[in-house]
C-alpha positions in Angstrom: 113.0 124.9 97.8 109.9 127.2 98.0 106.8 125.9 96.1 104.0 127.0 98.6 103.0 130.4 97.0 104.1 132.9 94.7 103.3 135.2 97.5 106.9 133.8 99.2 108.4 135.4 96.6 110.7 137.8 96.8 109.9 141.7 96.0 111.4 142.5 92.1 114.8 144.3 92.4 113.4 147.1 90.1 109.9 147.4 92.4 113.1 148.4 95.2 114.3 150.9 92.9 111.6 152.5 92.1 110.6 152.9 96.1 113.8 154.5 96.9 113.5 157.2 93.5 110.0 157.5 95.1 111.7 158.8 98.5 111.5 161.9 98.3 109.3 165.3 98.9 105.7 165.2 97.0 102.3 165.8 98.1 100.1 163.0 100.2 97.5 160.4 99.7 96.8 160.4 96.0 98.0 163.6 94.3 101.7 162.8 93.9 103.0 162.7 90.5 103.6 158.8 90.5 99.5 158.4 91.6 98.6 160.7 88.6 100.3 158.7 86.5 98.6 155.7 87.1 95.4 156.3 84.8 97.5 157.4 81.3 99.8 153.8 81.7 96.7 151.8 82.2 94.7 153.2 79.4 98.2 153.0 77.3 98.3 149.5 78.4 94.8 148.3 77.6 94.7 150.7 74.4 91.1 152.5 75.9 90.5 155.2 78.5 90.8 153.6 82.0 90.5 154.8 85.4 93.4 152.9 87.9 94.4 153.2 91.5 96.0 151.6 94.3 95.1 149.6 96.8 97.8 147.4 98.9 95.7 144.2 99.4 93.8 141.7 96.5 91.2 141.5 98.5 90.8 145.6 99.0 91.1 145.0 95.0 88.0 142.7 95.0 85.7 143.9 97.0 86.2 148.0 96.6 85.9 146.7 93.2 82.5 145.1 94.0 81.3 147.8 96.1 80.6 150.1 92.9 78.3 147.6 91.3 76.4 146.2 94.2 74.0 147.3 96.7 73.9 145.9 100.1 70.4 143.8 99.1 72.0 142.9 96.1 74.3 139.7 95.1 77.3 138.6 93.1 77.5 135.8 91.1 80.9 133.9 91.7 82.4 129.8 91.6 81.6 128.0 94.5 85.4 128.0 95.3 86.3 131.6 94.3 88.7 133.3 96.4 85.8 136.0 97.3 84.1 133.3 98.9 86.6 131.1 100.1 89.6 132.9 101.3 88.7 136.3 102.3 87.2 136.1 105.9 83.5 137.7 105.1 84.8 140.7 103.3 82.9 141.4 100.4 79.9 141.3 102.9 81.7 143.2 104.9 82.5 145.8 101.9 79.6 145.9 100.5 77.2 146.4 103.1 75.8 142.5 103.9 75.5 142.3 99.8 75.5 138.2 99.7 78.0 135.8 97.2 75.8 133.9 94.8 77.9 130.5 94.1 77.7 128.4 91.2 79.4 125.6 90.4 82.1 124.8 87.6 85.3 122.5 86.3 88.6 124.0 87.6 86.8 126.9 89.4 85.8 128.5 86.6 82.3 129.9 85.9 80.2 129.0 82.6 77.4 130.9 81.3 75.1 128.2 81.7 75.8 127.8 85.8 75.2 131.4 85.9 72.0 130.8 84.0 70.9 128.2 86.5 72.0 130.9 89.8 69.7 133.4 87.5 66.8 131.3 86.8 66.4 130.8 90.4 65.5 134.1 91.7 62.0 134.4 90.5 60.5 136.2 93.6 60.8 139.5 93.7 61.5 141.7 96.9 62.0 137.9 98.9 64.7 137.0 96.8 68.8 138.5 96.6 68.7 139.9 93.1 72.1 139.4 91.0 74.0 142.5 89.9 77.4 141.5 89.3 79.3 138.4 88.2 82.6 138.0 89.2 85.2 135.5 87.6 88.8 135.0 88.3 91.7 134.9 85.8 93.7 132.4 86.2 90.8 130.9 88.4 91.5 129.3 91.8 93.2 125.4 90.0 95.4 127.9 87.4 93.0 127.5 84.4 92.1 130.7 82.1 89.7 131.9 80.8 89.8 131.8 76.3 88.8 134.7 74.7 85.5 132.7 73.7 84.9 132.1 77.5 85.1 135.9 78.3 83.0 136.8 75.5 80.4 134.1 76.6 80.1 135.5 80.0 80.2 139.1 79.6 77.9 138.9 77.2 75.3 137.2 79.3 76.0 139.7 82.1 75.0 143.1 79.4 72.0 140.9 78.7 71.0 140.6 82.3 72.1 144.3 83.0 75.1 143.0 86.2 78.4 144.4 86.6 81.4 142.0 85.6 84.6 142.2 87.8 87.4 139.9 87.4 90.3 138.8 90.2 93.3 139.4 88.0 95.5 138.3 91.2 97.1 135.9 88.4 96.2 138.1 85.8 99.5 138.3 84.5 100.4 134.7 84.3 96.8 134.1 82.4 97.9 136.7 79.9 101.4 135.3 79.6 100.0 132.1 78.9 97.1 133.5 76.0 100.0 134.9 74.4 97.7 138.1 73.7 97.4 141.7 74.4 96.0 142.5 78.3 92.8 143.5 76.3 92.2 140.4 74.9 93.4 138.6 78.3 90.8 141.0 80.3 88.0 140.5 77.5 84.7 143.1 78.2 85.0 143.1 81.6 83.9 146.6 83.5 87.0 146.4 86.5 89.5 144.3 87.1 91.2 143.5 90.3 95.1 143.9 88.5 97.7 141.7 90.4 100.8 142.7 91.3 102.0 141.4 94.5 102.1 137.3 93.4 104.1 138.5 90.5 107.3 140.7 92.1 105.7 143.4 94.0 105.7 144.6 97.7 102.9 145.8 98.4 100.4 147.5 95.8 97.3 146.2 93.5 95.8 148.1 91.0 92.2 148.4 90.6 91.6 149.2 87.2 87.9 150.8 85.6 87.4 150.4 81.8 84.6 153.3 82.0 86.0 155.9 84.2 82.7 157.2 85.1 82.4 153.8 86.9 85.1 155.0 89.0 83.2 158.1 90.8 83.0 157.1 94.1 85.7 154.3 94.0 88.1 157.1 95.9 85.7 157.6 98.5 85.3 154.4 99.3 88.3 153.4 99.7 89.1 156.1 102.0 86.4 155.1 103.9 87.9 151.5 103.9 90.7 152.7 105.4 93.0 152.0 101.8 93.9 155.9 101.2 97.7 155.7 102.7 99.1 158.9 103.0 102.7 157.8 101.0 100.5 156.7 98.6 103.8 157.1 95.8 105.4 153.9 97.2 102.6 151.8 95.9 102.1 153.9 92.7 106.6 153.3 92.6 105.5 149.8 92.4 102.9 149.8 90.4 104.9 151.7 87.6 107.7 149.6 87.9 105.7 146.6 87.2 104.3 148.3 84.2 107.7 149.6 83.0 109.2 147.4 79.5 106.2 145.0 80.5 108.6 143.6 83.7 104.8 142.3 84.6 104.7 140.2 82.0 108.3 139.1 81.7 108.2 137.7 85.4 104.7 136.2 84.8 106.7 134.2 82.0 109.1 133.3 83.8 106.8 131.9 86.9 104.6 129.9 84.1 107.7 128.3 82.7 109.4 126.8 85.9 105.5 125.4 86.5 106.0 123.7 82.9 109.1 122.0 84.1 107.6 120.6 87.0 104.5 120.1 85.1 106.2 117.6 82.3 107.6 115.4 84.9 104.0 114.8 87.0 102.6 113.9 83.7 99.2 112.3 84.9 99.4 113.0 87.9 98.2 116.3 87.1 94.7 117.0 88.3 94.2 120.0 86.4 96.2 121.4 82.7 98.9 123.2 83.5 98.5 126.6 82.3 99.6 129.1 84.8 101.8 128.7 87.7 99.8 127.0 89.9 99.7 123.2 89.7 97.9 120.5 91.8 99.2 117.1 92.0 97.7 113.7 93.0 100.1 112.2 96.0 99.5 110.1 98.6 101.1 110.2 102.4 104.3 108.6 101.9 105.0 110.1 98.8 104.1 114.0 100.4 106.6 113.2 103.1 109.3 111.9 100.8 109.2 115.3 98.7 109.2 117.4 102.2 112.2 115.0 103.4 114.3 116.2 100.2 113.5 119.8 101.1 110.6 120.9 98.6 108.1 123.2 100.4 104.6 122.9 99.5 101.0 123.1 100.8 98.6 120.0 100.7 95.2 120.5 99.4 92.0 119.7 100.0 90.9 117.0 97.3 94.0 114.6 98.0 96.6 116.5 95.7 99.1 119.1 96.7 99.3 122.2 95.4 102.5 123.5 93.6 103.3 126.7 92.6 106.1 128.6 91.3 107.3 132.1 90.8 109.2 135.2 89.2 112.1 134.1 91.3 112.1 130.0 91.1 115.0 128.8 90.9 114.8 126.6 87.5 117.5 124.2 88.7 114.7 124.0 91.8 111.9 123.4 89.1 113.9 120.5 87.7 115.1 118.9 91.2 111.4 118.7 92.1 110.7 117.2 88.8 113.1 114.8 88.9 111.7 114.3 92.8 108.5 113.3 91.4 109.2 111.4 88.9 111.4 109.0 91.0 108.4 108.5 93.6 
């Protein structure tokens, strides 16, 4: 009984589908008809001219992402325990040229205007100093809390007021939406690109990187040939990527994954370290207790701040989702 990470998961039926309908004759890298399609369903989607394309890795997302707001001498405000800084080997250095990660602190990994303040008010000298020119944030963030609309609106306008970039790390964008109960605008708020998740959610392969001013998006293709992201069968991830987007099957298996974490949620009760609002769940559990769950079968990662981390997919089983609640509720 699989609980480690929704990247276990299997790939959607329909994502399948659509790869074999994609397997046939059509022109390389990014001109097929499926690639070209990408930017019309985006900007139907979010209900504003968008520029989209794909990459096959989150990280790719995040940091090609990056790369078009921040110079190598530059600096991008994120949490402390952001994925960009945490979980991604160097990368965004690597992407962007030795550009540095500018960490600030927060409850449940999420960033507030006033630690970005505090990052801000600290570089007062000139030339010596990294200067800030992007924020990044991360919906669901890193303990599966998301960002209200307020929140957005909070940080993106203090990033027009100091003139940065805003990206977002939508790898759980869809499970943050799900949860808001809103349109993908509203979940996305007035950031300038999102990194749009699709693999944790039922895909294969492909993540979108999505530009809500396409002039943004100039040099984005470049780069990522350069990166080495420009895959000649290029159609297979755009297959993907479409089916996702087809009858909202993104959101539909986001649903899905946030309610088998509710099951499980109702039974840990307080043992919850953080709400339960997306899929991902942490859980306060001693030795014995982690051993007992592992000895009925539930797989599962342990964490870092004495809890274990739970977390649920498209594809859990919900008779699994209540046999682990039951589990935890007996210990």
């Amino acid at each position: 009984m699989q609980f480690m990470s929704d990247n276990a998961a299997p790939v959607h039926p329909r994502v399948w589908d659509a790869m074999r309908a994609a397997d046939s004759a059509d022109t390389p890298y990014d001109t097929d008809a499926l690639s070209r399609e990408l930017d019309a369903r985006f900007s139907a989607l979010f209900g504003r001219e968008c520029a989209a394309l794909w990459v096959a890795t989150g990280t790719a997302a995040n940091c090609l992402a990056l790369s078009t707001m921040v110079e190598p001498h530059g600096g991008v405000i994120c949490h402390e325990e952001a994925h960009i800084e945490m979980d991604e080997c160097g990368a965004p250095g690597f992407y962007l040229h030795g550009a540095k990660l500018l960490l600030a602190g927060g409850v449940g990994a999420k960033l507030a205007p006033e630690a970005i303040a505090e990052v801000l008010a600290g570089i007062t000298r000139g030339v010596h100093q990294v200067p800030a020119q992007a924020i990044s944030i991360t919906q669901a963030s890193e303990y599966g809390l998301v960002y209200s609309h307020g929140e957005l609106d909070a940080v993106a306008a203090l990033a027009r007021e100091h003139g940065l970039g805003l990206h977002m790390d939508g790898a759980r964008f869809a499970n943050a939406a799900a949860h808001l109960a809103c349109s993908p605008a509203e979940a996305a708020g007035a950031v300038d690109a999102l990194s749009f998740g699709f693999v944790k959610n039922g895909g294969m392969g492909a993540e979108a990187i999505v530009f809500f001013d396409p002039e943004k998006a100039a040099t984005i293709h470049f780069r990522r040939k350069r990166a080495g992201h420009l895959q000649s069968k290029g159609r297979f991830l755009a297959a993907q990527i479409l089916a996702m987007l087809d009858d909202d099957l993104w959101l539909a298996n986001a649903r899905a994954a946030n309610d088998a974490a509710q099951i499980v949620a109702k039974a840990a009760g307080e043992r919850l370290v953080h709400p339960a609002q997306v899929n991902e769940l942490f859980v306060r559990m001693n030795a014995v207790e982690r051993a007992a769950l592992r000895t009925q079968g539930f797989a599962f990662y342990d964490w870092d701040d004495s809890s274990i981390r739970l977390v649920t997919s498209w594809a859990t089983d919900p008779g699994h989702a209540q046999a682990l609640g039951k589990a935890i509720a007996a210990l």
